[in-house]
N, C-alpha and C positions, 0 to 999 in steps of 0.2 A: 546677495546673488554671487555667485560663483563665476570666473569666466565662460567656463564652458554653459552655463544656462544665458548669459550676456548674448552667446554667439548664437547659440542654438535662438532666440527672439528677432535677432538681427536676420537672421537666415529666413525665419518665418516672415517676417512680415515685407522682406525683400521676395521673397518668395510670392509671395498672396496679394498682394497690395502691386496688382500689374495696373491701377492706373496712374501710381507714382513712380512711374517708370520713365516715363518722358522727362520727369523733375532729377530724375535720379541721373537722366541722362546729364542735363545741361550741368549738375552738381561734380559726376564724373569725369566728362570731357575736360574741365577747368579746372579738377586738380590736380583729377591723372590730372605735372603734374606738371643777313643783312648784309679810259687807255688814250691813255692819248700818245700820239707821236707825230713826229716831223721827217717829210723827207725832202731829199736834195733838192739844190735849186735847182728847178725847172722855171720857165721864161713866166711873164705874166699872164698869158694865156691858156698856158696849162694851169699854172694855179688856181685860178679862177673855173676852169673847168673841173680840177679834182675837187672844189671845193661845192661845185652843185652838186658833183656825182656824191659826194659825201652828204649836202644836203639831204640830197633825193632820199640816199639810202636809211639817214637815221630819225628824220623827222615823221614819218609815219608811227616811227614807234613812240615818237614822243605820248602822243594821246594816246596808245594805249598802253603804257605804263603807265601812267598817270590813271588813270579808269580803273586800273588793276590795282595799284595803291589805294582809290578809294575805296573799292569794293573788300579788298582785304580789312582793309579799318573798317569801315562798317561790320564785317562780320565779326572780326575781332570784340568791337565795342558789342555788339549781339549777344555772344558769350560770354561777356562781363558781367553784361545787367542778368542777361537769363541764371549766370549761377548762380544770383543772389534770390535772383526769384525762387531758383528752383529750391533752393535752400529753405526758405518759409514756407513756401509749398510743402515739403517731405516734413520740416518740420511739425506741423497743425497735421498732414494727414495722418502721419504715424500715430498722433495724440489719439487722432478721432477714430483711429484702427483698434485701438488698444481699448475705445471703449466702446466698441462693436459698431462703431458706424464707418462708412463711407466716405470717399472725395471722391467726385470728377475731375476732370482735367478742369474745366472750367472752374470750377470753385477752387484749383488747386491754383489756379493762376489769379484770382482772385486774393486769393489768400496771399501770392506771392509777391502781388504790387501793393499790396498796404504795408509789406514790412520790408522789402528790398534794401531803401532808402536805411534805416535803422542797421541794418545785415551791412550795408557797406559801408560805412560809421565805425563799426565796429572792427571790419575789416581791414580798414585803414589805417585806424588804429593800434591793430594790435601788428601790422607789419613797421609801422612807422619804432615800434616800437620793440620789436625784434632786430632792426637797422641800427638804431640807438645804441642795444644792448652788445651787440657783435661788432659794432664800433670800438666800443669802449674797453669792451676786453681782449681784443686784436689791436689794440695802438701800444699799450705796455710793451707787447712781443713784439710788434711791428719796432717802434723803436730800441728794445735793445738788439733785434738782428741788425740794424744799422750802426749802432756804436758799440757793442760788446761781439758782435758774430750770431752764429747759430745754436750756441750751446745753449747760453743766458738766454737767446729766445726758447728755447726747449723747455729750459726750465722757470720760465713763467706763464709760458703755455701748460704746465699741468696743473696748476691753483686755478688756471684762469678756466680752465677743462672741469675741474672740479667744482666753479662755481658758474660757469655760464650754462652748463646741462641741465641742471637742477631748475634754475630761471628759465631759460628760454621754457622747457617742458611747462611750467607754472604759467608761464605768458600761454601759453598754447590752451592747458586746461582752462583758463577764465576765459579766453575767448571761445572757446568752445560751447560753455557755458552762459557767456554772458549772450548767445546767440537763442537760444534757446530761453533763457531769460526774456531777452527783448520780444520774443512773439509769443510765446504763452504768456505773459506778461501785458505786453503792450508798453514795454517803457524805453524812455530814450537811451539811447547811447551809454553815455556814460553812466548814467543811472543804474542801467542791466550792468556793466564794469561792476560799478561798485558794491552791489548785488553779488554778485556771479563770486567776488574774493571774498564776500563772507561766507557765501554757501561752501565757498573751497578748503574754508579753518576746519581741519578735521576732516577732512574727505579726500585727499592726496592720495591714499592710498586706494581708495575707488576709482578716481580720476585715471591712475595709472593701470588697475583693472582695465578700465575701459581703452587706454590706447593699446593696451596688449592685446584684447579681445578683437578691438578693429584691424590691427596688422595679422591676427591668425585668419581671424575671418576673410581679409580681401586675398591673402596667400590664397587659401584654400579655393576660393572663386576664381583668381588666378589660373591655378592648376586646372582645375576645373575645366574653363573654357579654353586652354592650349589644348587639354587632352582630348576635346569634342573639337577641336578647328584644324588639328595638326595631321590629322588623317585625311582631311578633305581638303587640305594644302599640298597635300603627300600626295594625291590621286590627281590633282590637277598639275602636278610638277610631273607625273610620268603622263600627262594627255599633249604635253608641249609637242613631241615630235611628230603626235598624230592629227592634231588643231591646227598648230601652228601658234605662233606666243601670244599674237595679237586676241583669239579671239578666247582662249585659255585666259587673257587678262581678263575679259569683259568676262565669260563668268564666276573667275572668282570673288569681281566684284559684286556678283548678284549673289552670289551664298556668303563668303567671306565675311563683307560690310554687312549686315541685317545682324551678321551672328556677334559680332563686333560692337555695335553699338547696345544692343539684350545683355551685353555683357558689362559692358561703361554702368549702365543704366541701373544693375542689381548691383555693381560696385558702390555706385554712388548712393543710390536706395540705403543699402546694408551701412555703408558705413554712420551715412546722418540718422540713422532708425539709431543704433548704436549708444549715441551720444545723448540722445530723446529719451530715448527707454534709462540711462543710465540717471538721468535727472527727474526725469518725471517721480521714479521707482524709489528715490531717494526724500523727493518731497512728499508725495504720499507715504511714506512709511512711517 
């Protein structure tokens, strides 16, 4: 397959496949991609008094920061687990798209909690292990810019340039793969790893296929939805003097946000269809 037939599949089936769109969401949202003083002395009873009035003033916030700290973590943690969901989700729908069937949402989230577990395993992984690699080739440079200057860091920085792109991309393609492994599969962790580096002996050059096909494709959808949002951003920025700001904000959260997340959502769609269609199309052939 060709890139441009890669993209044009990816486009179709982000296109068609609107109930993997909520999946495509949680998948897009999460890659798309935190005083004190002193004053003079005053007697003890002024102290004591600035010191209620200061009471007064900061202890109500106490509990609600705190409430809002929780509530933040939660939703944060929400959109951890849902991208892994949504992940296995798009993954198995796309499969079952491809062979003329269907997902609901229900079945897609279904689908998303038997393999999440597996999807963040692997995710773990493969950053623990991008940490690893950009350690290792940043400490060479890191210490000779310390004992030699900036030049000697220059120039080990471009062997280390020259071999950490090639790796890290390689780390990137098997976990990419080994994801799609683990739920059309059904296998664990490491298992889909070591899987995912044989399928990749010989296929590098496909692999790379597919991340150029993904970066034209999310441009192009990019583009795309600035140039459907930019005019109705543009219309509501000359309604300012005749609304007023306040209520010009509220609706362009009502057009804006709707158009905004349709757009997250065939990002996220398109690009895990991408990587689906790029392996399934490789084992069946």
């Amino acid at each position: 397959m060709t890139i441009g037939e890669i993209v044009e599949q990816g486009f179709h089936y982000a296109r068609t496949c609107r109930s993997l769109w909520l999946f495509g969401f949680f998948v897009g949202i999460a890659s798309g991609g935190s005083n004190g003083g002193g004053g003079g002395g005053g007697g003890g009873a002024g102290s004591a008094a600035g010191a209620a009035a200061a009471g007064g003033l900061l202890n109500p916030f106490g509990p609600t920061m705190v409430l809002t700290a929780i509530v933040l973590s939660l939703v944060l943690i929400t959109i951890f687990v849902l991208r892994f969901v949504g992940e296995g989700a798009l993954i198995e729908g796309i499969v079952r798209a491809r062979q003329g069937g269907t997902m609901t949402i229900r079945e897609g989230f279904r689908a998303g909690w038997a393999h999440w577990g597996v999807l963040l395993r692997i995710g773990l992984l493969y950053f623990g292990a991008m940490v690893v690699s950009v350690a290792l080739l940043a400490a060479p440079c890191a210490i000779a810019f310390r004992a030699f200057g900036p030049i000697w860091a220059g120039l080990l920085g471009i062997p280390a340039l020259v071999i950490g792109v090639p790796w890290l991309v390689t780390i990137s393609l098997v976990q990419a793969f080994a994801s799609r492994i683990a739920v059309l599969e059904n296998r664990r962790a490491l298992d889909a790893i070591g899987k995912a580096r044989l399928f990749l002996h010989g296929r590098i050059a496909h692999g790379l296929k597919l991340v150029v096909a993904t970066l034209l494709g999310t441009l192009v959808i990019v583009l795309l939805g600035l140039a459907a949002m930019a005019p109705v951003a543009l219309l509501l920025a000359a309604l300012v003097p005749v609304l007023r700001l306040v209520p010009v904000l509220v609706l362009g959260c009502v057009v804006l946000v709707p158009a905004f997340c349709v757009f997250t959502a065939i990002i996220g769609t398109f690009r895990s269809s991408i990587w689906t269609i790029g392996y399934v199309t490789q084992v069946d052939s």
